[in-house]
C-alpha positions, 0 to 999 in steps of 0.5 A, spaced: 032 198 508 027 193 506 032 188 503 038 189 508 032 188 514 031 181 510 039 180 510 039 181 517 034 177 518 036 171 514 044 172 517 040 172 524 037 165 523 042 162 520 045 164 527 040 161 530 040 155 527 048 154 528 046 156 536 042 151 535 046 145 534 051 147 539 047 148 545 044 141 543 052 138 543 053 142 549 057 147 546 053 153 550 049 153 555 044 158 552 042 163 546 037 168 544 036 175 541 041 181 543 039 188 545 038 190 539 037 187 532 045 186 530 047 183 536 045 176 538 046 173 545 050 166 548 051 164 554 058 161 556 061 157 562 053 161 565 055 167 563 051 171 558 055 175 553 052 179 547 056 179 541 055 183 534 052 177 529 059 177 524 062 175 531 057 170 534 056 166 526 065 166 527 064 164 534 059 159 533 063 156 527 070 155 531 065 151 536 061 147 532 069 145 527 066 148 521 067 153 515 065 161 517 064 161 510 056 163 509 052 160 504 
C-alpha cells in the first residue's frame, strides 16, 4: 500500500506540474486536489470538474500539445 501511496503521489505531481503550465498559458482557468486522492480538479471555461487522475494527466497532455506517455 506504501508503495502505490508514493505512486500516487508521484503521478499527482506530475498532474500538478502540468496543471501548472496550463494555467500560466491560460489553458484552464484553475486546479487543485479532487474529492479524494484519485481524483484531481480543473476548472474549464468557470466551471469546475473532477476527473479521475488517468484522465486529467490525458487532458492536460492534449492542452499543452505534448506526449501522454509518462516518464
Amino acid at each position: 500500500m506504501l508503495k502505490e501511496t508514493k505512486t500516487i503521489a508521484v503521478f499527482r505531481e506530475e498532474i500538478r506540474q502540468l496543471a501548472e503550465e496550463a494555467f500560466h498559458k491560460h489553458l484552464i482557468s484553475g486546479y487543485g486536489d479532487g474529492e479524494d486522492v484519485n481524483k484531481y480538479q480543473i476548472v474549464i471555461e468557470g466551471k469546475p470538474r473532477h476527473y479521475s487522475l488517468e484522465h486529467t494527466y490525458s487532458l492536460l497532455c492534449d492542452l499543452l500539445g505534448k506526449s501522454d506517455e509518462r516518464s
